[in-house]
C-alpha positions in Angstrom: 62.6 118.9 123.5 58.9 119.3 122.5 58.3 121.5 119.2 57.0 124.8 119.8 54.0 126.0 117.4 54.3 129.7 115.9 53.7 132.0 113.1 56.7 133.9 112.5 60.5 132.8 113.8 63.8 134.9 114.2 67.3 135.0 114.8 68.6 138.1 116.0 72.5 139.1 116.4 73.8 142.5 118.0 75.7 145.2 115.6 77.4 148.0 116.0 74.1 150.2 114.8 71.8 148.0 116.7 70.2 144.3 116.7 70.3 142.6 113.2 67.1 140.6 113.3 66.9 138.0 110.5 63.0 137.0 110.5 61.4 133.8 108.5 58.4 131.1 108.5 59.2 128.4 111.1 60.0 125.8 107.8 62.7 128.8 106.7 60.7 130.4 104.4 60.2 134.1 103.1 63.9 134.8 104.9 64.2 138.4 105.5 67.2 140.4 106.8 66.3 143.9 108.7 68.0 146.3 111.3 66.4 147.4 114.4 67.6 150.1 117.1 66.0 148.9 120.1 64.6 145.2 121.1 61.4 146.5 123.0 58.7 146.6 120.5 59.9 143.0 118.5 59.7 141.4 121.9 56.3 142.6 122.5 54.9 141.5 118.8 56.4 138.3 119.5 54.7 137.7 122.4 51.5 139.1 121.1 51.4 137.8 117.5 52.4 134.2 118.4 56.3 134.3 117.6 59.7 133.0 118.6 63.1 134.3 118.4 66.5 133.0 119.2 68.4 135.6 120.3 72.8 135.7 120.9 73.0 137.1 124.1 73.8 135.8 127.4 69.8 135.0 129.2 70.1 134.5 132.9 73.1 135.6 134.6 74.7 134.0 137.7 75.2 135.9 141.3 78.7 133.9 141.0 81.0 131.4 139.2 80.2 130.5 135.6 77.4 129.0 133.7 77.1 125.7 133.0 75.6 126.1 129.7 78.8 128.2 128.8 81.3 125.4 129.4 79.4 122.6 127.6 79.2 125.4 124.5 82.9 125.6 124.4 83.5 122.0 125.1 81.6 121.2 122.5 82.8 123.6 120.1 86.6 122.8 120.7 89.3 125.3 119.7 89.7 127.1 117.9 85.9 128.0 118.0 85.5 127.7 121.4 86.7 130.9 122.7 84.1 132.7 120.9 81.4 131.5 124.2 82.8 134.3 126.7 81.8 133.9 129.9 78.6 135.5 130.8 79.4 138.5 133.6 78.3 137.5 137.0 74.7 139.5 138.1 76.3 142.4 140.4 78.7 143.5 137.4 75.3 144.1 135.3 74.8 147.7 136.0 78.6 148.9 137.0 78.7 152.2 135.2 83.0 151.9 134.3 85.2 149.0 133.4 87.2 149.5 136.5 83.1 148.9 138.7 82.6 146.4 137.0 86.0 144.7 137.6 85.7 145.3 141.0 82.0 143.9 141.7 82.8 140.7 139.6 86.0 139.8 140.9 84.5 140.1 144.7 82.2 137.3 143.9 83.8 135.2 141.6 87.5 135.6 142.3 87.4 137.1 138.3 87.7 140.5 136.3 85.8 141.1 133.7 87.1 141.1 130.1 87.0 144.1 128.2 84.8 142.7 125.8 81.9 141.2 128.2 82.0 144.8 130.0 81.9 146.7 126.3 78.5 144.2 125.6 76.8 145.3 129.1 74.5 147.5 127.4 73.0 145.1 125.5 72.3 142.6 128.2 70.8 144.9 130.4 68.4 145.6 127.7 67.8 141.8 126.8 67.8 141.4 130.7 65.3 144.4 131.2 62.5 142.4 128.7 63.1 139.4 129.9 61.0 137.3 132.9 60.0 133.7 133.7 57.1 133.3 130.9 58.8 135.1 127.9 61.0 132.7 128.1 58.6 130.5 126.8 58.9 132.6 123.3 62.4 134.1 124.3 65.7 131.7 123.5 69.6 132.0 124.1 71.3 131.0 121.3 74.9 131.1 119.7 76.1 131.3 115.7 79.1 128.8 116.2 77.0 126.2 117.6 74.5 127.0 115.3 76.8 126.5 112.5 78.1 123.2 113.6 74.6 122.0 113.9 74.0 122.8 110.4 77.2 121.6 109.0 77.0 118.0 111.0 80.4 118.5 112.5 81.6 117.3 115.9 83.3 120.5 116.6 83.2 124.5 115.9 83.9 125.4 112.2 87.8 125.7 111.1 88.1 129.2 110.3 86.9 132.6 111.9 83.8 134.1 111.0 85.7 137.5 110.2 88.1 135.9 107.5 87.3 135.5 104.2 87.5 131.7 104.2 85.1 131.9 107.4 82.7 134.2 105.4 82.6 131.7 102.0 82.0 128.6 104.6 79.3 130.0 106.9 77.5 131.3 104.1 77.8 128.1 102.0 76.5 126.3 104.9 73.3 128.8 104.7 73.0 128.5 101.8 71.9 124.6 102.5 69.4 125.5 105.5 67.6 127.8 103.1 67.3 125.9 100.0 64.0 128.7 99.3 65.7 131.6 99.4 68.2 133.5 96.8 71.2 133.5 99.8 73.2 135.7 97.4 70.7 138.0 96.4 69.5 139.2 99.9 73.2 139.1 101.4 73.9 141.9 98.4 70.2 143.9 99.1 71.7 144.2 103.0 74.8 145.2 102.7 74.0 148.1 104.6 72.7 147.0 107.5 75.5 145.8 109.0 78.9 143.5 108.2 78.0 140.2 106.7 79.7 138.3 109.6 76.8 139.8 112.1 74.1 138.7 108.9 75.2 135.7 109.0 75.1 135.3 112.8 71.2 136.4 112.5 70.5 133.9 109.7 72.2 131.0 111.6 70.5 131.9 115.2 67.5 131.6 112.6 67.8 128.5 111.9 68.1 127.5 115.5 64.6 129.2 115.8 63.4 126.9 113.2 64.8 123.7 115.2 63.6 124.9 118.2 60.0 125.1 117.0 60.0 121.3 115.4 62.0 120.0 118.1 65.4 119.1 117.3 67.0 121.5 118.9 69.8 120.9 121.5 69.8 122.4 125.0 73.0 122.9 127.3 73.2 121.7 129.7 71.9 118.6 128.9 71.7 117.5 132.0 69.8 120.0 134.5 68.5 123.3 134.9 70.2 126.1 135.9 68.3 129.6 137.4 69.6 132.4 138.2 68.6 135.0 140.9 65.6 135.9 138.9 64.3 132.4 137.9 65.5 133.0 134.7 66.9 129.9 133.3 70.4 130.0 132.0 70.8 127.5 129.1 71.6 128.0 125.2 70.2 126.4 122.3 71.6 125.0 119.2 
């Protein structure tokens, strides 16, 4: 893909208090780690101060059947780590206001119920979802920490351990660590401890550095091989 030329990047990750927003200089410098409640006024100052943000939420949803760009994530991630791309909910599920709605509306146009976990991250897409149209997604990027991390490692699959155990933790942060060569990894991991767990830090800093690819060009799109829209024209791919 072409490079992209900006200011300011980020990487942003959802916690449980809000979006963890991880925010540096397009060649990884000054990395900084904050929390933010809501996702409206960072979208706007992207757009108006020349910015662009990889973000890991589902962008574009389909009215049926699942997306392409999720099945080459997980094929390319392999187990284990492949089960960490859950299928983005289907369009009419988006605003279902119970699990048992939401069940119903997806399974009458797919065939599928809805996990409990897509339906418990609802909120958050209909806010991504709600900010989102054809030209921000010029600034505006779908991106995911496993494939992010395998990017940055050089593997040919998803990284051995989960990014909840401790082994996960050491590896994902060892493989920062090398993407931000500038920065005291260490140091700002202790001064934001608060913010959120270190798992949904690390998430932030690795969608980061698929900002920083994105912007010089290297990054990888999926699918690889076409372009897939959804009802709204958004375009449903990920980046890594």
């Amino acid at each position: 893909m072409t490079g992209i030329a900006v200011e300011t990047i980020y990487g942003i990750d959802a916690a449980k208090r809000g979006w963890v927003v991880a925010r540096a200089s397009p060649d990884l410098r000054d990395v900084s780690l904050h929390l933010i409640p809501e996702l409206e006024p960072l979208f706007w100052r992207v757009v108006r101060d020349d910015g662009l943000l990889a973000i890991d939420i589902p962008i574009g949803l389909p009215d049926s059947g699942p997306r392409a760009c999720d099945r080459e994530a997980r094929r390319l991630l392999r187990r284990p780590r492949a089960s960490s791309v859950f299928p983005a909910p289907v369009r009419p599920a988006l605003h279902a206001t119970s699990y048992e709605e939401a069940c119903d509306l997806s399974f009458q146009v797919s065939g599928r119920k809805l996990s409990r976990q897509t339906y418990d991250v609802l909120p958050r897409l209909r806010e991504v979802d709600s900010l989102l149209w054809v030209e921000r997604q010029q600034r505006v990027f779908e991106a995911h920490p496993e494939l992010s991390f395998m990017m940055l490692a050089g593997t040919a699959q998803g990284l051995a351990s989960g990014k909840k155990t401790s082994a996960g933790k050491r590896e994902r942060t060892e493989i920062l660590r090398s993407c931000f060569p500038d920065c005291d990894l260490d140091h700002l991991i202790r001064e934001t401890a608060g913010l959120a767990p270190l798992d949904d830090r690390l998430d932030a800093l690795a969608c980061l550095g698929t900002a920083s690819r994105i912007c010089e060009g290297s990054a990888v799109r999926l699918p690889g091989n076409r372009v897939e829209f959804d009802a709204r024209s958004l375009r449903m791919e990920i980046f890594a």
